[in-house]
N, CA, C and O atoms as a GROMACS GRO file, in nm:
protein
  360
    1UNK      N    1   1.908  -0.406   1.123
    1UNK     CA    2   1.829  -0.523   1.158
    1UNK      C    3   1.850  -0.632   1.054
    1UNK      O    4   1.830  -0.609   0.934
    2UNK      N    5   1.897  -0.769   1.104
    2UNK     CA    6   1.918  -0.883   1.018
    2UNK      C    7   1.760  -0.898   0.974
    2UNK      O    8   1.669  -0.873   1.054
    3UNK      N    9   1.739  -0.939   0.847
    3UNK     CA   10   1.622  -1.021   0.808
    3UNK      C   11   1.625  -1.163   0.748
    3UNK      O   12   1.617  -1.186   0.627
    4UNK      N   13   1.636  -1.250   0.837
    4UNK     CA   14   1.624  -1.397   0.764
    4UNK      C   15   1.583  -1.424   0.647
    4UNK      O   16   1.638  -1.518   0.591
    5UNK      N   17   1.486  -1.358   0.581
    5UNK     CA   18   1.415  -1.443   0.443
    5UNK      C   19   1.530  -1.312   0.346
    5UNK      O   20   1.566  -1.364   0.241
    6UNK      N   21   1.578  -1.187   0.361
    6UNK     CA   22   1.671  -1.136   0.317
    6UNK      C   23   1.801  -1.193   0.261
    6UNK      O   24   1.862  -1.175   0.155
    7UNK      N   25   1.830  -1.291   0.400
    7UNK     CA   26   1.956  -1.405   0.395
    7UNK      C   27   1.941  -1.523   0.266
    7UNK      O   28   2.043  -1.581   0.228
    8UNK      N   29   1.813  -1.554   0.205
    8UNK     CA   30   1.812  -1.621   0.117
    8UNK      C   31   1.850  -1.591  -0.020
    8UNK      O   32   1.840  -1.485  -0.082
    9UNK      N   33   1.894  -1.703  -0.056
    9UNK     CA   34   1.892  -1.698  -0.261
    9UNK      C   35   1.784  -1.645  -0.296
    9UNK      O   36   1.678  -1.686  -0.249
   10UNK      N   37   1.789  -1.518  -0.408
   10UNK     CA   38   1.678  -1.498  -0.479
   10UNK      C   39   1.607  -1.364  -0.409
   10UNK      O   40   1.546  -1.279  -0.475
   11UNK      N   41   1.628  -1.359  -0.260
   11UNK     CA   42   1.477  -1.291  -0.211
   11UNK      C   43   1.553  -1.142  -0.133
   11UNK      O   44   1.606  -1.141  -0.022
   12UNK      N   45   1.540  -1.036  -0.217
   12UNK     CA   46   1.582  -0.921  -0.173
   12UNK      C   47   1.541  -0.871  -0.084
   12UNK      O   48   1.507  -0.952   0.003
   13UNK      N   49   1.519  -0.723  -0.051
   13UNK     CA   50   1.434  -0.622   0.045
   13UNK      C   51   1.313  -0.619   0.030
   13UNK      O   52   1.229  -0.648   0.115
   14UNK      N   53   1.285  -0.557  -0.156
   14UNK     CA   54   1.118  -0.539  -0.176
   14UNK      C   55   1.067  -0.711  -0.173
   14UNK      O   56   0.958  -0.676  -0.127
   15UNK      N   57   1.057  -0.825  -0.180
   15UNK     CA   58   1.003  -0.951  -0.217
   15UNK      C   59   1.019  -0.978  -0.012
   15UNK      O   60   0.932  -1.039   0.049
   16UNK      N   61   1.112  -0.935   0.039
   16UNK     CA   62   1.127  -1.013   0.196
   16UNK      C   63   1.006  -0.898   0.227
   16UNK      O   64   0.936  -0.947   0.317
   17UNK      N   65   0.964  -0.791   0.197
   17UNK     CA   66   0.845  -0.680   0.264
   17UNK      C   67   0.774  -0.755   0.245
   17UNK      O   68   0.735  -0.818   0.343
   18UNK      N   69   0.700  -0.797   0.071
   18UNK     CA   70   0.612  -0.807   0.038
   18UNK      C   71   0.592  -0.925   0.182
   18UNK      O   72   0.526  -0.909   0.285
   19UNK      N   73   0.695  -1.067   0.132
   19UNK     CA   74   0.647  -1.148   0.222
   19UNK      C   75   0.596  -1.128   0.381
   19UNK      O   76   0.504  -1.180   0.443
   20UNK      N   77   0.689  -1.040   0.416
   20UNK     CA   78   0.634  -0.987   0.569
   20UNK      C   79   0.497  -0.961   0.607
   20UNK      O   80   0.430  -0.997   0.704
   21UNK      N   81   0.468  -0.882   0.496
   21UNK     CA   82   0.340  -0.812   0.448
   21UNK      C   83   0.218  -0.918   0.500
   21UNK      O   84   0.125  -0.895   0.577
   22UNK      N   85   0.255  -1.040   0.432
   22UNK     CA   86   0.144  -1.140   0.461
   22UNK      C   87   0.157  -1.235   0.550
   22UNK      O   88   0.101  -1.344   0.538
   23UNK      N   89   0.253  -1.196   0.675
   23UNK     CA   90   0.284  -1.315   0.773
   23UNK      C   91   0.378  -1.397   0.783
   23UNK      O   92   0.410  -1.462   0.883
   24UNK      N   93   0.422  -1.396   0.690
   24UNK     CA   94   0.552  -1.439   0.625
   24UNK      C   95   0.698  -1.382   0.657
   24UNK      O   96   0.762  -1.309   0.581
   25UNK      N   97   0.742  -1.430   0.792
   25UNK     CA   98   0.870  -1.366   0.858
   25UNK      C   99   1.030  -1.474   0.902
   25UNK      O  100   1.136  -1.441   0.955
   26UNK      N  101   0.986  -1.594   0.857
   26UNK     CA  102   1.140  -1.656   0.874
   26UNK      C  103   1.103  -1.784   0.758
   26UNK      O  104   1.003  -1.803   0.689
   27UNK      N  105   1.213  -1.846   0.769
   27UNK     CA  106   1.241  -1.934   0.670
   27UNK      C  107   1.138  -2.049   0.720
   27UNK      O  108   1.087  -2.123   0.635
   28UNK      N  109   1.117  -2.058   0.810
   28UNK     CA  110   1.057  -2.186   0.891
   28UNK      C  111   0.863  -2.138   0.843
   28UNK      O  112   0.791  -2.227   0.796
   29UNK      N  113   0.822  -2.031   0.859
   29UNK     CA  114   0.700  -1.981   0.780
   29UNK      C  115   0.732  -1.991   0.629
   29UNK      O  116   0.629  -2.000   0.561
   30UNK      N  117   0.804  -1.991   0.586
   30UNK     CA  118   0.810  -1.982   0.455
   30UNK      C  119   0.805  -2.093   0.405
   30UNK      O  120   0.755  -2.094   0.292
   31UNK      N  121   0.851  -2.229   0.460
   31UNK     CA  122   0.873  -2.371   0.423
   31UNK      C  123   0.740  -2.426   0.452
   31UNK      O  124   0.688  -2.502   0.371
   32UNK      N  125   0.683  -2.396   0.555
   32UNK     CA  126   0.538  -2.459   0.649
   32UNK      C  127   0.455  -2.383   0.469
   32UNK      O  128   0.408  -2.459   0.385
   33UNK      N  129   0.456  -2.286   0.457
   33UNK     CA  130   0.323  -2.246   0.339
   33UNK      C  131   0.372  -2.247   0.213
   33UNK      O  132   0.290  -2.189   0.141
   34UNK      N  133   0.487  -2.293   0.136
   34UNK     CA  134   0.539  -2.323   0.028
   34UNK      C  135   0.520  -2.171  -0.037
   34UNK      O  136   0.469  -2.064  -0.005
   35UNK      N  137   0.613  -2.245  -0.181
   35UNK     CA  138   0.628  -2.116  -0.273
   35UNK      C  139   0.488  -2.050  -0.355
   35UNK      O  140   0.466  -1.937  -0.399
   36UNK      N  141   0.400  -2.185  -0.355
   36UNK     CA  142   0.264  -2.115  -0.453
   36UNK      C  143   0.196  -2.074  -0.365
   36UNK      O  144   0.142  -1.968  -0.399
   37UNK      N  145   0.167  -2.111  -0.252
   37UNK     CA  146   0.103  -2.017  -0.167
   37UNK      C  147   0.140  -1.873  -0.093
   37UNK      O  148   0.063  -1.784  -0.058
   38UNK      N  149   0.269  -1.881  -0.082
   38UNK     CA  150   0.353  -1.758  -0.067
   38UNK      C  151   0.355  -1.677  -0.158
   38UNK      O  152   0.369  -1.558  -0.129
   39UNK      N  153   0.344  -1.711  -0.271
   39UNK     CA  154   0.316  -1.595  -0.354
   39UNK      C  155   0.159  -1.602  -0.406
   39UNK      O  156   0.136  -1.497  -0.466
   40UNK      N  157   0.080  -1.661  -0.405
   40UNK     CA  158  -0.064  -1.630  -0.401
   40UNK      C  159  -0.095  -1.518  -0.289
   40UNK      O  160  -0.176  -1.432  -0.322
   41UNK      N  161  -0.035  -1.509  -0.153
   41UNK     CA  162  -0.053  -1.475  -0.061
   41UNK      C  163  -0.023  -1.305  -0.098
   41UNK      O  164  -0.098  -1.210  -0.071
   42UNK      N  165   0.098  -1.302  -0.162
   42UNK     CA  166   0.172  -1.184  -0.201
   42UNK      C  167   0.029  -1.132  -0.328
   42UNK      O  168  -0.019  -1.023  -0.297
   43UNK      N  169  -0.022  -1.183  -0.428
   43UNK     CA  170  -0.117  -1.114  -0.515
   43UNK      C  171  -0.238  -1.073  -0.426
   43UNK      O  172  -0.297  -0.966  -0.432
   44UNK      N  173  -0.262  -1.161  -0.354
   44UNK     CA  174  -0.382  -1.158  -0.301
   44UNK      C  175  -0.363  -1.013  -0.225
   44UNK      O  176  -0.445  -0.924  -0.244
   45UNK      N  177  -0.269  -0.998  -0.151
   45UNK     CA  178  -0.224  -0.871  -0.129
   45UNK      C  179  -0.272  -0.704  -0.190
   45UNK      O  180  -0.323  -0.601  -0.145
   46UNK      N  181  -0.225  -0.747  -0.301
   46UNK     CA  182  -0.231  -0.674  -0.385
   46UNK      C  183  -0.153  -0.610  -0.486
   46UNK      O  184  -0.168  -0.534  -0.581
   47UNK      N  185  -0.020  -0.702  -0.399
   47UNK     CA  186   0.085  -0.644  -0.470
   47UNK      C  187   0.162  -0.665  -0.613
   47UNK      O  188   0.136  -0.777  -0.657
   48UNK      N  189   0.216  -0.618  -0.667
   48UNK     CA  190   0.205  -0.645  -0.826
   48UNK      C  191   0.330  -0.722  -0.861
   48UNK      O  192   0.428  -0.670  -0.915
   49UNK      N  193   0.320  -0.874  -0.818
   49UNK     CA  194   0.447  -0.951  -0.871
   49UNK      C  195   0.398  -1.025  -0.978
   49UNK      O  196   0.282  -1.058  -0.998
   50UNK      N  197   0.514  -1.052  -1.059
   50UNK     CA  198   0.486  -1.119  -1.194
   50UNK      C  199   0.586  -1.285  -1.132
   50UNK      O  200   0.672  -1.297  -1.044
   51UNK      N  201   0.535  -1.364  -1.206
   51UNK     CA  202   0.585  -1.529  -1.197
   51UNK      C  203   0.712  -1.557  -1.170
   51UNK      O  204   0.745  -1.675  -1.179
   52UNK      N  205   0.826  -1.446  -1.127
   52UNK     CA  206   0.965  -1.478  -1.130
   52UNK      C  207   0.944  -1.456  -0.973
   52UNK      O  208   1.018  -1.530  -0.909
   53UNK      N  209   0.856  -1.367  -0.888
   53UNK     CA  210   0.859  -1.412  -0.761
   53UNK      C  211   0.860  -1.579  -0.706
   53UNK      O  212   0.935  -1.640  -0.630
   54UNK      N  213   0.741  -1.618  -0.784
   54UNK     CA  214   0.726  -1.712  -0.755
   54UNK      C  215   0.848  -1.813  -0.741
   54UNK      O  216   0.885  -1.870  -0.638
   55UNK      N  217   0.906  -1.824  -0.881
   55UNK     CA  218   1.064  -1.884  -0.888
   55UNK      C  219   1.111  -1.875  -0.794
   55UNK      O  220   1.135  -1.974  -0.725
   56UNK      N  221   1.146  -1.734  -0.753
   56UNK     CA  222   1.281  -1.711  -0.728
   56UNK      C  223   1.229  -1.755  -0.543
   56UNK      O  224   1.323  -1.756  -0.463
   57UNK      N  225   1.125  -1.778  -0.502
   57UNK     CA  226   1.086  -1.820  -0.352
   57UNK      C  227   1.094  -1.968  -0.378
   57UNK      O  228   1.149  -2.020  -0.281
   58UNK      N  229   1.058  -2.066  -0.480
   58UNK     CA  230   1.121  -2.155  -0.482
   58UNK      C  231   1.263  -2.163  -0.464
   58UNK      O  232   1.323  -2.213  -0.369
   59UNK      N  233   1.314  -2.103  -0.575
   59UNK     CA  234   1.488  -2.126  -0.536
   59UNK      C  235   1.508  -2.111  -0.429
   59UNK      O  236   1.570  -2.206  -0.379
   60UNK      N  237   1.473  -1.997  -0.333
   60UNK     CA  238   1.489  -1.971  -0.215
   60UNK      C  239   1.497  -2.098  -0.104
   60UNK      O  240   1.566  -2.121  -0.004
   61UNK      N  241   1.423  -2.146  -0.153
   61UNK     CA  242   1.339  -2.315  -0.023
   61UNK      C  243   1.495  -2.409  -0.094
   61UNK      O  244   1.570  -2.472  -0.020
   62UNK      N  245   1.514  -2.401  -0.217
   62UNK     CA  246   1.576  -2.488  -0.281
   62UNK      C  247   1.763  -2.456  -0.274
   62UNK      O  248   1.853  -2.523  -0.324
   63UNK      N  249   1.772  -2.314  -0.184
   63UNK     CA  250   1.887  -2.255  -0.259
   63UNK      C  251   1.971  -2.270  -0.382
   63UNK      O  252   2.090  -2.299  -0.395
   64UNK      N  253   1.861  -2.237  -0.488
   64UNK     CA  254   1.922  -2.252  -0.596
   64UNK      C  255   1.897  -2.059  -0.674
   64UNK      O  256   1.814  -1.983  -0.624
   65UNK      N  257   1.973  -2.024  -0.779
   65UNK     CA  258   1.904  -1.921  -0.808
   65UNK      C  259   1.787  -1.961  -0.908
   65UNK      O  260   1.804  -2.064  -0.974
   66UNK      N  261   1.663  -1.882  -0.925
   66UNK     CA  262   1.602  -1.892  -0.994
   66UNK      C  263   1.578  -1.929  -1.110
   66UNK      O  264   1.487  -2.012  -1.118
   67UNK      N  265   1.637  -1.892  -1.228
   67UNK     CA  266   1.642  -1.921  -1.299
   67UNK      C  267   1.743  -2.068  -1.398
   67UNK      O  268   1.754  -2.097  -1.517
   68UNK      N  269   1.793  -2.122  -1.279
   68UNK     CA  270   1.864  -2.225  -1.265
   68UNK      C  271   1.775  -2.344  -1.211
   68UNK      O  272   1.824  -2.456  -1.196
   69UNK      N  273   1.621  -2.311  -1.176
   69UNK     CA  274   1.532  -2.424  -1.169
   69UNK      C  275   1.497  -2.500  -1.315
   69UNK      O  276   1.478  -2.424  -1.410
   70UNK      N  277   1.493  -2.585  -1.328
   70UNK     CA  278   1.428  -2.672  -1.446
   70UNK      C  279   1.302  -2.596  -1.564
   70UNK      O  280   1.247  -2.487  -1.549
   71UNK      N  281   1.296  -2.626  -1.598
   71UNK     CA  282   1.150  -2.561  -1.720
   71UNK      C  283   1.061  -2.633  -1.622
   71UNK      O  284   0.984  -2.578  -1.544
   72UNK      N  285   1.085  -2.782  -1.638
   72UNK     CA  286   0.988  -2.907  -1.648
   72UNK      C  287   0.951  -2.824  -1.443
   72UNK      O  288   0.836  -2.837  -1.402
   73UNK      N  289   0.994  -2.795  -1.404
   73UNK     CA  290   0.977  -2.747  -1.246
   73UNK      C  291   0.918  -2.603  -1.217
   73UNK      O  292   0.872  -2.560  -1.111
   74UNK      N  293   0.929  -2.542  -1.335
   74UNK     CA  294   0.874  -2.392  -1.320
   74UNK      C  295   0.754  -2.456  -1.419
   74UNK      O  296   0.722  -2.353  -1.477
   75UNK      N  297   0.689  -2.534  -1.460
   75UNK     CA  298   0.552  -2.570  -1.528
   75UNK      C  299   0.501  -2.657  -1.407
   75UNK      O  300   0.378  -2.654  -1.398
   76UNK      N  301   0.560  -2.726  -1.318
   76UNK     CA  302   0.491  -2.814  -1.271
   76UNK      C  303   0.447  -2.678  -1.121
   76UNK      O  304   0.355  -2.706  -1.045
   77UNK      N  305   0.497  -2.592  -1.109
   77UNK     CA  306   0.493  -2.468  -0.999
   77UNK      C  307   0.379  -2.386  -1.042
   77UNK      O  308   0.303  -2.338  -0.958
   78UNK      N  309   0.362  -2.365  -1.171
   78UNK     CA  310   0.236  -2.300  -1.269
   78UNK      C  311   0.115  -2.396  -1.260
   78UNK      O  312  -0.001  -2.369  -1.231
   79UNK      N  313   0.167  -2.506  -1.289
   79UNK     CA  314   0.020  -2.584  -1.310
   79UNK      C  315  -0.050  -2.611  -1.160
   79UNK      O  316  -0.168  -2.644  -1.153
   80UNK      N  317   0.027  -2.594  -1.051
   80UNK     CA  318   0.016  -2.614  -0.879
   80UNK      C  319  -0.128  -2.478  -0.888
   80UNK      O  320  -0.248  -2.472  -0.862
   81UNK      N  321  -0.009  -2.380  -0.946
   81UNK     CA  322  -0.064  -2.182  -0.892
   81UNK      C  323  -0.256  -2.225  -1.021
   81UNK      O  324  -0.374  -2.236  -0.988
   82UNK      N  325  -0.192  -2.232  -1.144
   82UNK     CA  326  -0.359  -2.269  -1.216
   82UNK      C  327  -0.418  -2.341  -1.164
   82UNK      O  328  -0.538  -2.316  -1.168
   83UNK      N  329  -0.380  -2.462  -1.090
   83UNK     CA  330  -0.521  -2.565  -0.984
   83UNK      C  331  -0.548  -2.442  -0.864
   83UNK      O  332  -0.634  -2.356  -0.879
   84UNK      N  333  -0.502  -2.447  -0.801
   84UNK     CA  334  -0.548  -2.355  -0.678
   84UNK      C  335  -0.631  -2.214  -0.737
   84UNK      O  336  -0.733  -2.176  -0.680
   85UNK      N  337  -0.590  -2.163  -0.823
   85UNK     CA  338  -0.689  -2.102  -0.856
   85UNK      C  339  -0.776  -2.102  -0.956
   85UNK      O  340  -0.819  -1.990  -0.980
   86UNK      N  341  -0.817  -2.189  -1.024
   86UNK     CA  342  -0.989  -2.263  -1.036
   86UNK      C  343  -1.039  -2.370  -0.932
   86UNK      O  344  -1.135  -2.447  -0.938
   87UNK      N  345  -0.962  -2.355  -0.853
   87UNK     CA  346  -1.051  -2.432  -0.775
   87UNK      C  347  -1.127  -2.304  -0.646
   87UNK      O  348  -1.208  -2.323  -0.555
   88UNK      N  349  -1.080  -2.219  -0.679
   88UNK     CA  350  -1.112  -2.073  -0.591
   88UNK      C  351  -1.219  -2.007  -0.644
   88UNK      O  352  -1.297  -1.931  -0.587
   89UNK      N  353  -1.215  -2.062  -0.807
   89UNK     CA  354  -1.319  -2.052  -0.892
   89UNK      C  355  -1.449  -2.132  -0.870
   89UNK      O  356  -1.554  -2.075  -0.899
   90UNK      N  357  -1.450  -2.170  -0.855
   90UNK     CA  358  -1.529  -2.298  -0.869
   90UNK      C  359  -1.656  -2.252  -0.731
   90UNK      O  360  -1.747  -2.329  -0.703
   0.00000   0.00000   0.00000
C-alpha cells in the first residue's frame, strides 16, 4: 500500500502512523492543519515525539530536509507551538 505523507521529505512509517493516528492522511490534510498543529495533534495523542517531528513536518510542507530549515524558522515554529499552548493555559 502507497502512503502519501510516506512519499514526503522527512516523514517515515512511524511519524506517517503517528499522523494517521490523528486524522491526518494526505498531504492536502496535512497543509489545511499545518506543522504546529500536526504535531500538537501527535502529543496530544499521546505519543512521545520530541521537536524534530515537528521540523521535519515542516520540511515536509516545505520539501526541504529538516534540519536544513533556518534556526531563525525552527524559533519562529517554537514560539507558534509556546503561544498555542498558554493560551490552552489560560
Amino acid at each position: 500500500m502507497s502512503d502519501e505523507l510516506q512519499s514526503l521529505k522527512n516523514l517515515g512509517k512511524t511519524s506517517a502512523q503517528w499522523l494517521h493516528a490523528v486524522g491526518i492522511h494526505s498531504v492536502t490534510d496535512l497543509r489545511r492543519i499545518g506543522a504546529v498543529n500536526a504535531y500538537r495533534a501527535v502529543l496530544a495523542r499521546g505519543f512521545r515525539a520530541s521537536r524534530v517531528l515537528l521540523y521535519a513536518i515542516e520540511g515536509a510542507l516545505l520539501d526541504v530536509h529538516w534540519n536544513q530549515l533556518p534556526r531563525a524558522h525552527k524559533e519562529a515554529l517554537n514560539d507558534q507551538l509556546n503561544a498555542l499552548a498558554s493560551r490552552n493555559k489560560s
